[in-house]
C-alpha positions as a printed NumPy array, in Angstrom:
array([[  0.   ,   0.   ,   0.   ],
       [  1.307,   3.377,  -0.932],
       [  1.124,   6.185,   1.736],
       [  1.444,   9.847,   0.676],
       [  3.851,  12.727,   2.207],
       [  4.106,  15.906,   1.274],
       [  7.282,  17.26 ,   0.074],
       [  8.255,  21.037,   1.599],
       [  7.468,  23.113,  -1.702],
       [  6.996,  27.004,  -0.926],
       [ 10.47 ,  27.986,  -1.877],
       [  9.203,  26.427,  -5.509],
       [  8.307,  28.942,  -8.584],
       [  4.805,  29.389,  -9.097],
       [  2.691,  30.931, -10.937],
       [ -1.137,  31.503, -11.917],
       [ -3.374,  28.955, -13.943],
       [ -3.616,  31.159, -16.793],
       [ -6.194,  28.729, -18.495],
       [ -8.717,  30.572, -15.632],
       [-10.013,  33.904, -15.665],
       [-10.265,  35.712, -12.491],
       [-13.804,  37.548, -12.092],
       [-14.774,  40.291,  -9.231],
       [-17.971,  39.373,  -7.825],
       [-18.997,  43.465,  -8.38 ],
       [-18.033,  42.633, -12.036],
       [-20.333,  39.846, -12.674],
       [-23.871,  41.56 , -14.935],
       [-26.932,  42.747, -12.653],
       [-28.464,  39.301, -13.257],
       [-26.1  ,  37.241, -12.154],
       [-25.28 ,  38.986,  -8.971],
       [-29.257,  39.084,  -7.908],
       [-28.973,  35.166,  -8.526],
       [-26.27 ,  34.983,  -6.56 ],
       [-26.693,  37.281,  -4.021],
       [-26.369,  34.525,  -0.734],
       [-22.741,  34.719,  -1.115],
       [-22.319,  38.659,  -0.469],
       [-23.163,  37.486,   3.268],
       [-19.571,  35.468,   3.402],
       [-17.157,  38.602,   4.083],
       [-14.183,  36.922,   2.578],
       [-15.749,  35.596,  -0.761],
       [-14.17 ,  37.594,  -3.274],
       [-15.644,  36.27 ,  -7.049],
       [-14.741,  33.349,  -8.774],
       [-12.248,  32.029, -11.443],
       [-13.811,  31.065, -14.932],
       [-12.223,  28.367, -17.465],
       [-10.748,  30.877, -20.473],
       [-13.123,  28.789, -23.364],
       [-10.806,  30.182, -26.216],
       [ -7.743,  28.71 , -24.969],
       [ -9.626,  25.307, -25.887],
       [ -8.333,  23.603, -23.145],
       [ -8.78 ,  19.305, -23.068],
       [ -9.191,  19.18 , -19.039],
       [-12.683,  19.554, -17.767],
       [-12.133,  22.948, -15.874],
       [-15.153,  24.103, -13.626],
       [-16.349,  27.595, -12.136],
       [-14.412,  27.797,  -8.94 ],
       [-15.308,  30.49 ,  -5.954],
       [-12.466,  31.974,  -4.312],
       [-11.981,  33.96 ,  -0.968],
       [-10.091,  37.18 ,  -0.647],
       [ -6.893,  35.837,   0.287],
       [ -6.769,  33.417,  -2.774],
       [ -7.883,  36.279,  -5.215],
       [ -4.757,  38.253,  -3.732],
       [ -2.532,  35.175,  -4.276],
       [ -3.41 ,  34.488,  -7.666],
       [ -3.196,  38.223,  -8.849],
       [  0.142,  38.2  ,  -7.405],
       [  1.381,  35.165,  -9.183],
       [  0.354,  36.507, -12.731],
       [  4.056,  36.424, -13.554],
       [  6.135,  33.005, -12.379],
       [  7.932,  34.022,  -9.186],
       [  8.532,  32.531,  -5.404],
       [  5.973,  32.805,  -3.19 ],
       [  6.409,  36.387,  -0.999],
       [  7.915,  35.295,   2.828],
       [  4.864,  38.032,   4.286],
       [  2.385,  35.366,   2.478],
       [  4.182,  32.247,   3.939],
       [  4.294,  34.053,   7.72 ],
       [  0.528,  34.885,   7.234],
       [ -0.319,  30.945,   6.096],
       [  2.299,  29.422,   8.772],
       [  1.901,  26.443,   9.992],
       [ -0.285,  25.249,   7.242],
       [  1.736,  27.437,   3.951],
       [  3.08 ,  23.848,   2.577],
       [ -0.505,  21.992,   2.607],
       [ -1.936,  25.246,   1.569],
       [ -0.441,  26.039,  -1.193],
       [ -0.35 ,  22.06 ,  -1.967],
       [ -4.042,  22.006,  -2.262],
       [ -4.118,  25.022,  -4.544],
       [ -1.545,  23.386,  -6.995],
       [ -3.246,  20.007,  -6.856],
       [ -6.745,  22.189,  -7.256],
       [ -5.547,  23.168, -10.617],
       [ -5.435,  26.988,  -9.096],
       [ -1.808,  27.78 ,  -9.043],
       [  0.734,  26.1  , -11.213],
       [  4.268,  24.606,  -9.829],
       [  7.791,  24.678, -11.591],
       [  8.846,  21.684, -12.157],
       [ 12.249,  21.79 , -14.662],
       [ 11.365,  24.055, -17.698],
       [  7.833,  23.704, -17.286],
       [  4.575,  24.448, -15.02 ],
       [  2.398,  22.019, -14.015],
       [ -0.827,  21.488, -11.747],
       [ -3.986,  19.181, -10.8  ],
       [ -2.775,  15.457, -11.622],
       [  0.154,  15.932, -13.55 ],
       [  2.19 ,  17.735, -10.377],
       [  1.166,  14.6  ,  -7.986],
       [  5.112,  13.407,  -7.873],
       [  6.383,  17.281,  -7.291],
       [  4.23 ,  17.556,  -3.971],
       [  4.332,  14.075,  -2.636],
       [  6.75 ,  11.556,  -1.355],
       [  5.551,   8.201,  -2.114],
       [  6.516,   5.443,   0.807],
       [  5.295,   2.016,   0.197],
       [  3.908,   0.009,   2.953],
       [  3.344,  -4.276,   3.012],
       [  0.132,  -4.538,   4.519],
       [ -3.415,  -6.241,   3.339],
       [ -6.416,  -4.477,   2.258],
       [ -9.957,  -4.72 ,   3.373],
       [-12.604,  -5.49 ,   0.784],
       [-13.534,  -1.914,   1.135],
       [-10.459,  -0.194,   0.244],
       [ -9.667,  -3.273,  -2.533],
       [-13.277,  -2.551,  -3.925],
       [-12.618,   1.031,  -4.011],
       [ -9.179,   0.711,  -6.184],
       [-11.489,  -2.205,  -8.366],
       [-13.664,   0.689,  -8.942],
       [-10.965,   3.351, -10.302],
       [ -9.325,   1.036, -12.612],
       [-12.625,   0.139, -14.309],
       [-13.081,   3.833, -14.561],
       [ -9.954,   4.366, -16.127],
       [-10.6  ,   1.352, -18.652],
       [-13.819,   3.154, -19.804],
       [-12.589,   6.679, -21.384],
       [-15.853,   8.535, -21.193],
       [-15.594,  12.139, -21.912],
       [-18.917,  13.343, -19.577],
       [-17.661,  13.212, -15.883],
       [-21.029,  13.336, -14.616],
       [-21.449,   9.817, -16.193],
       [-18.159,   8.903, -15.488],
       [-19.192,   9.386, -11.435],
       [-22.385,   7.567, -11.844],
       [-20.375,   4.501, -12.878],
       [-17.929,   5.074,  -9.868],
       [-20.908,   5.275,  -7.891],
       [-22.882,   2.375,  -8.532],
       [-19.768,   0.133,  -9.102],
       [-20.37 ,  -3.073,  -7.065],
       [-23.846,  -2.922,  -7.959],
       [-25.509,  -6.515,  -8.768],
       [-26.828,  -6.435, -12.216],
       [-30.877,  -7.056, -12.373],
       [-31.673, -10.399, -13.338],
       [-34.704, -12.743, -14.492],
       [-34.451, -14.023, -10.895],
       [-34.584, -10.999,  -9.264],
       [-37.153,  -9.718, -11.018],
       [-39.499, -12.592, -10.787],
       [-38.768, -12.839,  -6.831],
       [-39.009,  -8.541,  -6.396],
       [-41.764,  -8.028,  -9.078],
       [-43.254,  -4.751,  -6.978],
       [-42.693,  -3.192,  -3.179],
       [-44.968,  -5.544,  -1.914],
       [-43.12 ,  -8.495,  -2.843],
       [-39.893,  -6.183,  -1.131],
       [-41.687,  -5.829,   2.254],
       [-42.491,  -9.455,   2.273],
       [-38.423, -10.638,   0.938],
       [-37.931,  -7.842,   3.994],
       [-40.431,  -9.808,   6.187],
       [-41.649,  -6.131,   6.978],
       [-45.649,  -7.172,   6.065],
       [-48.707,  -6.882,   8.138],
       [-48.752,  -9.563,  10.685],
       [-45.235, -10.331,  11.036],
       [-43.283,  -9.996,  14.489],
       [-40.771,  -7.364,  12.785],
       [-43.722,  -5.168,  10.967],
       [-44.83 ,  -4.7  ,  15.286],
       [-41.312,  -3.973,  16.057],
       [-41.06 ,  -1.315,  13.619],
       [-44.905,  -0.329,  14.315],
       [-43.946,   0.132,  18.175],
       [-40.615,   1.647,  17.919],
       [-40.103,   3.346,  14.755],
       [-41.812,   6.034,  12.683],
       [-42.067,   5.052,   9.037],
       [-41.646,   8.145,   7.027],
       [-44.582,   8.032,   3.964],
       [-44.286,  10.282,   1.031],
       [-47.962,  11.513,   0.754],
       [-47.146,  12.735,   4.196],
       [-43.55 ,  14.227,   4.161],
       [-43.406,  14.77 ,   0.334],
       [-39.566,  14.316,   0.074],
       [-38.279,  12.55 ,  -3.119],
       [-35.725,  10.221,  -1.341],
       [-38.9  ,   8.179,  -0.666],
       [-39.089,   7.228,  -4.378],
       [-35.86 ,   5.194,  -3.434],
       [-36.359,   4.671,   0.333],
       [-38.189,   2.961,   3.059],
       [-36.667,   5.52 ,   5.863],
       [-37.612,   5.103,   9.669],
       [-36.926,   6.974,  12.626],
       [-36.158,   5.92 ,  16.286],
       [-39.784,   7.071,  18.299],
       [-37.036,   7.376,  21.666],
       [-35.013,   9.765,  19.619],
       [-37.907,  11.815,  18.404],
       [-38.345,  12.674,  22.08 ],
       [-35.152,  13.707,  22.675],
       [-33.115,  16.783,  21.784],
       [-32.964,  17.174,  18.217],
       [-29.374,  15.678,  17.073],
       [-27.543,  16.732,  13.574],
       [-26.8  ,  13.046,  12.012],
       [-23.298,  13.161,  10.425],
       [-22.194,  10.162,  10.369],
       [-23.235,   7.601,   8.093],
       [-23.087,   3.758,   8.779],
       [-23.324,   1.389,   5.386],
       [-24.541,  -1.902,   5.745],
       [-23.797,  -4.028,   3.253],
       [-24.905,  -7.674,   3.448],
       [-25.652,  -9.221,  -0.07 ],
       [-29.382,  -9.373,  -1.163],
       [-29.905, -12.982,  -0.809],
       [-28.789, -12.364,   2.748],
       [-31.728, -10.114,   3.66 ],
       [-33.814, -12.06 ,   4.753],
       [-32.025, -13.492,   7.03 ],
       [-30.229, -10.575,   8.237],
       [-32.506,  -7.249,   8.069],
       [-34.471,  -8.093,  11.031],
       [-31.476,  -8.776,  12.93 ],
       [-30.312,  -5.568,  12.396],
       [-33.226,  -3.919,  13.026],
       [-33.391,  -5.177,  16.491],
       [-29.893,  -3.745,  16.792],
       [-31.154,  -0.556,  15.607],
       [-33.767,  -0.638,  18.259],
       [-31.663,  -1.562,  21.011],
       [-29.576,   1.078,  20.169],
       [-32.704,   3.738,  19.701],
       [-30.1  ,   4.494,  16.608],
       [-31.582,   7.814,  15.109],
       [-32.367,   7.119,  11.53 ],
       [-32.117,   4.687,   9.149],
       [-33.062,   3.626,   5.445],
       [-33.355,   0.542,   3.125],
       [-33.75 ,   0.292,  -0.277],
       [-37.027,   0.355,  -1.69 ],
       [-37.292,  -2.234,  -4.773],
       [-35.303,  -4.461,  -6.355],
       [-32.653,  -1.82 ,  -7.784],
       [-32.553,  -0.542,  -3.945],
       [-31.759,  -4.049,  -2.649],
       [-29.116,  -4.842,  -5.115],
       [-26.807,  -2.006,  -4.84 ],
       [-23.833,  -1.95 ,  -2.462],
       [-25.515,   0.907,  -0.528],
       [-28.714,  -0.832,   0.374],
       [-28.889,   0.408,   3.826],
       [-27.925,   3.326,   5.492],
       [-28.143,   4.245,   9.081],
       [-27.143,   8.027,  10.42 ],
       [-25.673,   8.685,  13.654],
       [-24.468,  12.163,  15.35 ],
       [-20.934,  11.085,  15.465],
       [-18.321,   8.163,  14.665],
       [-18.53 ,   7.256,  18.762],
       [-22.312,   6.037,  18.09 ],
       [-20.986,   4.239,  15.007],
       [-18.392,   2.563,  16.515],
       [-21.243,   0.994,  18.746],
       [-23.384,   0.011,  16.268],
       [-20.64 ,  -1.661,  14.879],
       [-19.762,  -3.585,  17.596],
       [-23.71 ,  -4.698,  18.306],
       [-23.799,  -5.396,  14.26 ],
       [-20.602,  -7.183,  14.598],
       [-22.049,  -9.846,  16.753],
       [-25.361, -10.8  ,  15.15 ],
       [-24.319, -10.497,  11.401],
       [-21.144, -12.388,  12.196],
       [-21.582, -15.204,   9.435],
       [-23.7  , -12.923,   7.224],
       [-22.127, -12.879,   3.747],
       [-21.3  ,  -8.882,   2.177],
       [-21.471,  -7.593,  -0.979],
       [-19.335,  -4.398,  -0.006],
       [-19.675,  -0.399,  -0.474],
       [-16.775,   1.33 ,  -2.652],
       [-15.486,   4.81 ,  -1.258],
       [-16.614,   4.268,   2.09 ],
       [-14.24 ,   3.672,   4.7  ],
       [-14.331,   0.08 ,   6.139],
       [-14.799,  -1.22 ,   9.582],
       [-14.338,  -5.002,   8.69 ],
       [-12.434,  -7.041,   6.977],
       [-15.049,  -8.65 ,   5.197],
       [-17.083,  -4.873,   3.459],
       [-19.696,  -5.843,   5.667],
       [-19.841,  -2.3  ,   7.608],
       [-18.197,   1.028,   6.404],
       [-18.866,   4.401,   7.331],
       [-18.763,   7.781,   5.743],
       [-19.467,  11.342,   6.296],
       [-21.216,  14.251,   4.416],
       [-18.878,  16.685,   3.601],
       [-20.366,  20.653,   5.113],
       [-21.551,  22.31 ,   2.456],
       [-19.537,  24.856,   1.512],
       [-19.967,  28.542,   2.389],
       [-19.188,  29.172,  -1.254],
       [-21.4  ,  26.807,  -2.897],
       [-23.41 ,  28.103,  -5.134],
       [-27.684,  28.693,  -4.298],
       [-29.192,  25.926,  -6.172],
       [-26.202,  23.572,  -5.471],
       [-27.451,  20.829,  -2.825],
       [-25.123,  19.019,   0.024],
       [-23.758,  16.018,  -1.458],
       [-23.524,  13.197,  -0.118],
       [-19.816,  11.171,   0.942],
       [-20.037,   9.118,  -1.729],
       [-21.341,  11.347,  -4.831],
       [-19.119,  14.025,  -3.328],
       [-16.079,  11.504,  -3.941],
       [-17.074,  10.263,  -6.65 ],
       [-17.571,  13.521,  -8.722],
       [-14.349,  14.429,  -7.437],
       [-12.489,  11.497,  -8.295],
       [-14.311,  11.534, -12.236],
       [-12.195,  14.76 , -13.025],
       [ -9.623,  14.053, -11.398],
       [ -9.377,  11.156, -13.875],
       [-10.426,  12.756, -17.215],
       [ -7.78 ,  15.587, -15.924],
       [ -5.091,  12.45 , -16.163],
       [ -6.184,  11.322, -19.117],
       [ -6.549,  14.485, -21.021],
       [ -2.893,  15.168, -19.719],
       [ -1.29 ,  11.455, -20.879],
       [ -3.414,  12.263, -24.512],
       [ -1.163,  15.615, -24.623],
       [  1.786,  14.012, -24.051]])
């Protein structure tokens, strides 16, 4: 396994991604400021940096917001220079990883022998790369699985490219499936979730269901969500922390109301299963939310113990808790105080995955120039 260092680089020449076009906020037309107007409340937003469309570049470059402080930076580095020692005293301690992320963000451009480079192509100026003899989890080898399929596929869209990253580990639909999940019905029944049964009381008595016609929410179109009653009583809590549980399908049935019980045990504050067929045979088929990774961590443990000999199919881009994929956790990145109005809060995995889709077509584009 390879772990990554970075190298000391701020007395490096640098210099300003010139295929980007830095934009005053107070420049952008009337229209476009009114539709943007949430961001004036952030003090230190500045404008954003816009791809420069004639320089036809090959890399999938993206609007990017920018503070004050990075606006100053990148105005300063118009011409190839060192970085100022004032700048380095005002980022100290965090100047290297700083100006690191800015480089490997595609903002700033480093000197590497006669030429400037950025994003992808500058990976071996910033890090050291120290390899390490030790065994992967299922998680972390599905993960890798997943990125060199992605590579193998040179699409040109990286919103498709992330949907494939994303539902990689996915079991295709099959005649079987289909004739044993025909409808939700025949999923609440595979669940053993009907009317009458011993878990459909359990959930009755300790959960609340949430039901479209009532809370109107989209996610239900995917989702049968519940919520802990004994939480609903308590203070609300902001949920996090994401626990994926990842048993294959045929294993439902003998697993979901084992968990459940868990869940109830636990009063855990929220969790989700998927709804039909597709639901039930991605990787991601359920999805619990906790306030913090102390709460997972004993979920785990309870989950540890009952699904012990439960067979897993395994959620890429999660971080594992077993050896097996069985359990993984992630967490929802904030949304950022630059985002944009009508941008939403992605979740762990989408968030990765779009990132991880241009960072590969950025590679690509790159080893098709050379």
């Amino acid at each position: 396994m390879t772990h990554l260092n970075l190298k000391t680089i701020t007395q490096c020449r640098f210099r300003a991604n010139s295929d980007y076009q830095l934009v005053a906020f107070q420049s952008l037309p009337d229209k476009t400021q009114a539709a943007l107007g949430e961001l004036r409340q952030d003090e230190d937003f500045y404008g954003f940096l816009y791809p420069v469309a004639a320089k036809g570049n090959k890399k999938s470059l993206g609007v990017k917001s920018v503070c004050q402080q990075t606006a100053r930076l990148y105005r300063l580095l118009s011409e190839p220079r060192c970085l100022p020692t004032e700048l380095l005293d005002a980022l100290a301690p965090a100047a290297n990883k700083a100006i690191a992320q800015l480089v490997l963000d595609g903002l700033l451009e480093i000197e590497v022998g006669a030429r400037f480079i950025c994003s992808s192509a500058a990976h071996s100026a910033i890090y050291i790369e120290q390899t390490a003899e030790t065994t992967l989890n299922k998680t972390t080898q599905l993960s890798q699985s997943a990125l060199k399929y992605a590579q193998s596929l040179n699409l040109r869209e990286s919103a498709e490219l992330s949907s494939r990253l994303y539902s990689y580990n996915c079991v295709p639909e099959s005649a079987y499936w289909r004739d044993r999940l025909p409808n939700p019905t025949a999923v609440e029944r595979y669940l053993g979730i009907q009317t009458g049964n011993e878990l459909h009381t359990v959930l009755q008595t300790h959960w609340h269901q949430h039901l479209p016609e009532h809370d109107g929410e989209t996610a239900h179109k995917a989702w049968l969500m519940w919520s802990s009653r004994r939480a609903l009583t308590q203070s609300p809590q902001v949920l996090t922390h994401k626990l994926y549980i990842s048993p294959t399908c045929a294993a439902l049935p003998e697993s979901f109301g084992k968990i459940v019980a868990a869940f109830t045990e636990l009063a855990v504050p929220h969790f989700k299963v998927g709804k039909d067929r597709y639901g039930l045979l991605r990787a991601d088929k359920m999805v619990a939310y906790f306030p913090s990774y102390a709460a997972i961590q004993a979920a785990e443990k309870a989950l540890s113990v009952v699904l012990k000999d439960v067979p897993a199919q395994g959620v890429p881009f999660t971080a594992g808790l077993d050896e097996r994929g069985l359990l993984s956790w992630g967490m929802d990145p904030p949304k950022s105080a630059n985002s944009l109005p009508w941008q939403g809060r992605e979740s762990w995995r989408l968030w990765l995955t779009n990132q991880l889709a241009v960072s590969l077509q950025s590679a690509q584009g790159l080893l098709g120039e050379g």
